[in-house]
Structures are given as structure tokens and as C-alpha cells.
N, C-alpha and C positions, 0 to 999 in steps of 0.2 A: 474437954480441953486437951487431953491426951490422943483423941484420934484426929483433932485437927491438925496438932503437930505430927505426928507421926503422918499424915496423910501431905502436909505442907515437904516435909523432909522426904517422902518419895517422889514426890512431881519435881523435887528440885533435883533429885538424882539422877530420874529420867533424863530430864534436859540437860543436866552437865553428860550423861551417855549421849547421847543425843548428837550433841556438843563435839563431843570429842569426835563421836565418830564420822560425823562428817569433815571433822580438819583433818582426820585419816586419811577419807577419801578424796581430798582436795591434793593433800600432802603427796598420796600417791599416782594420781593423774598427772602431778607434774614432772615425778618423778620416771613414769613410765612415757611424758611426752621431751622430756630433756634425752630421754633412751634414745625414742625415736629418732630425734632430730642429729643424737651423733652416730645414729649407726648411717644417715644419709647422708652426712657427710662423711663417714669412712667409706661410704657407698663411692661418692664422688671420686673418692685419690685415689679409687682402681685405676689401674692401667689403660681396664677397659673405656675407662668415661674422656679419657686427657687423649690429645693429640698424640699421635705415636712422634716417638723419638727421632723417627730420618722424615718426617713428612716433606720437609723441602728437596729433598730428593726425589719423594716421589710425586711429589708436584711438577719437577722437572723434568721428570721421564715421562710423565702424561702430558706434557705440553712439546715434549722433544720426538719421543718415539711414533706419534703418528705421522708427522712433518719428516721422520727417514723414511717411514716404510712408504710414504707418497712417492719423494725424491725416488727411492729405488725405482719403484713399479715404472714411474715414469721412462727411468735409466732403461730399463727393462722392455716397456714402448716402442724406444726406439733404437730396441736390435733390428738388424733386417732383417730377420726373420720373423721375429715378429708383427715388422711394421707390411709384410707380405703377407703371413696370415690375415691380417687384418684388411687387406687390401680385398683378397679375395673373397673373403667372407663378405663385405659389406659390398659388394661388385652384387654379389650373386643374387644377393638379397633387395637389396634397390631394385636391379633390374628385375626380378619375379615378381615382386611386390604388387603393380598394379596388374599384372596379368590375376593374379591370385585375388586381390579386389573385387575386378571384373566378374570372375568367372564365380567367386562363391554367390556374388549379387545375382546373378543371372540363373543361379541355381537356386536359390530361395525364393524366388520370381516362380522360375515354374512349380516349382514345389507347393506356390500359396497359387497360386491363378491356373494351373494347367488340371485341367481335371485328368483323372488317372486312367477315364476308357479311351485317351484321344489313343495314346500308347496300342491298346487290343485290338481297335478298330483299323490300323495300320497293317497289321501284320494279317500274312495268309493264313488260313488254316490248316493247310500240311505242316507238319513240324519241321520238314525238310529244307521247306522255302523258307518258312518264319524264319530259321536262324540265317539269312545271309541278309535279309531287310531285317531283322532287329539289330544285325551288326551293326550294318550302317544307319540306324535309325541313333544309333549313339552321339551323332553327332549336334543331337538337340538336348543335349544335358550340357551344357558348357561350365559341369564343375571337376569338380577333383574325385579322385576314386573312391572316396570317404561316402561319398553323396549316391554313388553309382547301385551298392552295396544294398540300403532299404529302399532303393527304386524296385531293384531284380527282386528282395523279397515280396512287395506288393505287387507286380506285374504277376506273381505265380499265385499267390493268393486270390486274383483277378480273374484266374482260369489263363494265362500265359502259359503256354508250355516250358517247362523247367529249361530246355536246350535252349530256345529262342532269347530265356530271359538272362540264362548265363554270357549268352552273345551281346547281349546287350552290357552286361556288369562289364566285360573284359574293354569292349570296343569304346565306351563313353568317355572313360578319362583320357584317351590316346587319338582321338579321331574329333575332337568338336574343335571348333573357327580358335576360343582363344588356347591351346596349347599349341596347334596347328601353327597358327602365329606366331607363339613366343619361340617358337621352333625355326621360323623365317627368319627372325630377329638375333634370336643366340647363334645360327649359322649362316650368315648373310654372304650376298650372295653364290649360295648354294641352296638348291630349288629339290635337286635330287635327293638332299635330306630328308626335307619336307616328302617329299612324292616315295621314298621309301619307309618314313614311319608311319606314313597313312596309309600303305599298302600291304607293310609287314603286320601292322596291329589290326589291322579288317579280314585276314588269309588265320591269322592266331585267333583269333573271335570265332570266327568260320568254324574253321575246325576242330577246336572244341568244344561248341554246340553240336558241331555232328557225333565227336567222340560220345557226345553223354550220350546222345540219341542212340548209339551203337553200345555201348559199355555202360551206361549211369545204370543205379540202380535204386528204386522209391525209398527201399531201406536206410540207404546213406543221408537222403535228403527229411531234417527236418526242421523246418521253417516255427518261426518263432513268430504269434501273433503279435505285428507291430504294428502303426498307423504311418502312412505317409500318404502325401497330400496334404488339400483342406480337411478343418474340420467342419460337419452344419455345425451352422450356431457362433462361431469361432471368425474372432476378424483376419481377415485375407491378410489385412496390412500385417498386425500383431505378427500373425503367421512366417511372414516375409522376414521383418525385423529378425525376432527368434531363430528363424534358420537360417541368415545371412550372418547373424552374429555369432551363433556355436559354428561354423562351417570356416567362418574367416578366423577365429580365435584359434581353432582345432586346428586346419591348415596349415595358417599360419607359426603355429609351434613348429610344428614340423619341417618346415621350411627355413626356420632360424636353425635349429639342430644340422637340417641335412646343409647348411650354407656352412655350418661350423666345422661340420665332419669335413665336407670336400677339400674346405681352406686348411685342416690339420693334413687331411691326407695325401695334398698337395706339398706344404711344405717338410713336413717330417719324413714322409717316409722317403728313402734312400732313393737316388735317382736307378744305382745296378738295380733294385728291386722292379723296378718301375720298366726298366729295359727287360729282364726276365719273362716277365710277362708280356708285356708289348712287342716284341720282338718273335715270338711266336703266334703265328694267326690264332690258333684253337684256344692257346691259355689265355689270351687278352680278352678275347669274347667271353669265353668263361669266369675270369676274371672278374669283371665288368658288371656280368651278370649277376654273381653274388653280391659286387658292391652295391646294385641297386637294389636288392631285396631286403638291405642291413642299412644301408643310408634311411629308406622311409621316404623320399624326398614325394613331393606330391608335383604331382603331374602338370601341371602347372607352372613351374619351377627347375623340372628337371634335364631341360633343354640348357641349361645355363650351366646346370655343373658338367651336364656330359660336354658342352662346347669348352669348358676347362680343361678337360683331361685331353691336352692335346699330346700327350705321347702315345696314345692309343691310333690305332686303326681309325676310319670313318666305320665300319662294321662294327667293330667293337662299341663305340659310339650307338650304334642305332642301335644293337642289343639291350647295353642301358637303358634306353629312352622306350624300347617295347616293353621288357621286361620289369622295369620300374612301377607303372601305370597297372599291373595287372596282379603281381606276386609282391607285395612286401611285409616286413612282420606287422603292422598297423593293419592293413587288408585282411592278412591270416587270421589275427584277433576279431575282426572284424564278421569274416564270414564265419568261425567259430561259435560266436554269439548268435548268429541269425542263421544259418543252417545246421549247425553240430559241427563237433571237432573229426567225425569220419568223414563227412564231404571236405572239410578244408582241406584235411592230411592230403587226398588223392587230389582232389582238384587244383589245388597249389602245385604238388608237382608235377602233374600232369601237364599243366601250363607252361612251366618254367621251361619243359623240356620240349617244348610246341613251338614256346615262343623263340626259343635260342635257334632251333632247326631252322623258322619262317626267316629270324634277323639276317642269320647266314647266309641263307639263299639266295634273301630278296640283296643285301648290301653287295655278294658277291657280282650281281646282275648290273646294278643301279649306280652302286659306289666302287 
């Protein structure tokens, strides 16, 4: 009878423990979720959570300040001189535009369809003769100097003699139907234009194929395995597309920039500047000839800003348009990469210095 009670009297102790201590832990759960709930709402009445204090001001300045800076730029628009830059830039660029078209089309065309011995099979086997027929053999690439560049790599790879194929790199962007053209076009009637940058840039081809043939040396030259042409296996079309489309995209940059530079350097710089130079035969040729190796403009193209700079000479003019075509910092990068930076160094200036002598000569004749 005594361990029933005593045994009755702990299970009831148990569950009053029991008991209690779960109202503890009820008691405490609410206690730690009433914490919670006002530490989120002290969370809330930050600063950081509420509308800042000016927000309708600066709702009216995002709705006001891009509607002035438009109004400005517009006011701006139409300064004249700005509304002149813009004239000339967008002149230069319209009009090169479909020459530029044209000619990357037409060079991705042969590049996917022209097989690469038609090229070897043309040319003689004296190295002497090769280089004044690969000069003029230039005149069947009808792209831009970009294009010119891993032709002469593959042609020497081909068994091309290095002279032959440098007559060709120099002669192609300056001598084929559409620059030829855009050159009728940007100097209309004027024929002597035309008939001196296809004679000054075929004499410039010339004779630095003969230069290497005399002075080059195998050291300076190293050619970088690249593919051009078809590939077997590889669709002709795909081909075409691909190089029509990096050719005209590439180009075409360039052509926007050098439209950009001509229309700054037309309206900015000072007219006395423009006379200092123009006003002496030697500087303006010289002149002229550094601006086109820093313009970049692609050949294509560059008939339109040299027919801009009319305060220059007509020779001055033709030295541009030779020397453009053959030496510029795009071309320098260029054969850089596919020959080595010892051929570019000598061969770039070698040219520069060929091609201002031929301009001179020939525009003194001609112009």
C-alpha cells in the first residue's frame, strides 16, 4: 500500500515537471518570437528601408536632367561647325560605302572560287620579270589592302618569289577597277588623276620588288603558316560569306574612323596651319603623306577624303592616295604579324620613301 502511493506520488511529480516545463518552453518561444517580430520592425524605421527625405527632387531631376543634356547636345548640333563636321563625315562615308561593298564582295569571291596556282601560273620565272607582271597582276584582287597582305603570304608559300609577291601586296589595293573608279568619281572630270595613281602606284610596286631582289635579305623574311583560299572539304559558299563579312566589318571600321578623322581635320584645325603646309610644295606632299599612314583609311575610300583636302596641291593629293594604299599603321600591324616586325620596320619605310619620290615625279609630269 505504501509503494503504491509513493509510486502514484512520483508519476504525478513527473507530469506536473513535465508540465511545467513545457509551458516554459511555450512561454519562451513566444517570447523569443515577439523579439523577433520587433527587432523587424525596428528593422523597418531604418533610414535605410523609407523613402529618402528629397526623393521628389530627385525624381525631378531624373525626369528633367536628361531632357537638358538632349536640348543641349542638340543646341550643340547645330553649331556650324558642327553641323560641317558632320556634313563631311557623312559625305565621305555614303559615297565610299558601296565602293567598299563592292570590292570586299569581290574579294571574298576570289578568295572562296579562285584557286591559288591561277596566281603562279601567270607569272614568269625570272624574278626580274615576275615583279612588273605581279605588279600589274594586282589589279585582279579588287579589295582593300587588308585582303592584299595573306594573298603575298600564300603566293611565297606557293614557291612565289618573295619580290614578285611583294609587288603584288603593294600594287592590289591601288591599281584594281573599283578604287580606280572611286577615284573617277571622287575627282570627276579629271582623268590625269586616275592615269597618275595607276602609274605612280605600278613604278612604286616595281621598284620595290626590285629593291628586295637587290637588298632583301631571307633573314628579315618570316612568313607565318596561314591558310588562304579554299579549304578541301569546306563549303566555297560558307567561305565567301566568312570572308566577305570580316573584310567588309574590318574595312569598314576603318573607313568610319578615317571619315571621322578627315571631317575633324578639316574643320578644327586652323586654316594658317593648313596654308603653312599647302603653300609649300615639299611640306604638303610630306605632309599629306604622313596623314595617310595615321588616317588608316582603306583604299577603297581614300579617294574621297584626298578629293576633301582641297587646299593641298593635286600632287600632294596623289601622294595621299599612293601612299595610303601601301604603308599604314593597320598594314604595318599587319605584315608584322605575317612576316616579322624586321621586315615591316625596313619594308614600310622603304616604301614610304619610294612611294613619295614616284608621287612627285609622276604628279609633277601628269598634274
Amino acid at each position: 500500500m505504501s509503494r503504491t502511493t509513493n509510486s502514484t506520488t512520483h508519476n504525478s511529480t513527473t507530469h506536473n515537471s513535465t508540465t511545467s516545463g513545457t509551458t516554459h518552453g511555450t512561454k519562451h518561444s513566444a517570447t523569443a518570437e515577439a523579439a523577433l517580430a520587433a527587432a523587424e520592425a525596428d528593422d523597418f524605421d531604418q533610414p535605410g528601408h523609407a523613402w529618402p527625405r528629397h526623393w521628389p527632387l530627385l525624381l525631378l531631376g531624373a525626369a528633367v536632367l536628361p531632357g537638358v543634356v538632349l536640348f543641349g547636345v542638340g543646341r550643340w548640333m547645330e553649331e556650324p561647325a558642327v553641323q560641317a563636321w558632320r556634313t563631311v563625315c557623312l559625305s565621305i562615308t555614303v559615297q565610299a560605302l558601296p565602293f567598299l561593298l563592292l570590292g570586299t564582295a569581290l574579294s571574298g569571291a576570289i578568295n572562296a572560287f579562285v584557286p591559288a596556282r591561277v596566281f603562279t601560273r601567270l607569272l614568269p620565272s625570272r624574278p626580274a620579270l615576275a615583279v612588273p607582271v605581279a605588279g600589274a597582276a594586282g589589279v585582279v584582287l579588287p579589295g582593300c589592302e587588308c585582303a592584299s597582305v595573306p594573298v603575298a603570304q600564300s603566293l611565297i608559300r606557293r614557291g612565289v618569289d618573295p619580290a614578285a609577291a611583294f609587288a603584288f601586296l603593294l600594287s592590289a589595293p591601288a591599281i584594281n577597277p573599283i578604287v580606280l573608279t572611286a577615284t573617277a568619281i571622287a575627282f570627276p572630270g579629271s582623268p590625269a588623276m586616275v592615269a597618275a595613281r595607276l602609274l605612280a602606284s605600278l613604278v612604286t610596286a616595281a621598284a620595290m620588288g626590285w629593291l628586295w631582289l637587290w637588298l632583301g635579305r631571307a633573314e628579315w623574311l618570316k612568313p607565318v603558316a596561314r591558310h588562304t583560299g579554299h579549304r578541301p572539304g569546306q563549303s566555297r559558299w560558307n567561305e565567301f560569306r566568312t570572308g566577305f563579312q570580316h573584310d567588309f566589318l574590318h574595312a569598314g571600321g576603318f573607313l568610319v574612323v578615317g571619315a571621322m578623322a578627315a571631317a575633324t581635320f578639316n574643320v578644327l584645325v586652323p586654316r594658317t596651319v593648313l596654308d603653312t603646309f599647302a603653300d609649300s610644295p615639299w611640306l604638303s606632299v610630306l605632309f599629306l603623306a604622313a596623314l595617310a599612314i595615321l588616317l588608316s583609311v582603306c583604299s577603297e575610300a581614300d579617294a574621297f577624303v584626298a578629293a576633301s583636302l582641297t587646299g593641298f596641291s593635286p600632287t600632294a593629293r596623289l601622294t595621299f592616295m599612293v601612299v595610303g594604299p601601301m604603308v599604314d599603321l593597320k598594314l604595318i600591324a599587319l605584315q608584322t604579324g605575317t612576316f616579322g616586325r624586321a621586315f615591316a620596320v625596313r619594308f614600310s619605310a622603304a616604301t614610304v620613301v619610294v612611294a613619295i619620290l614616284c608621287s612627285a615625279l609622276i604628279g609633277a609630269v601628269l598634274l
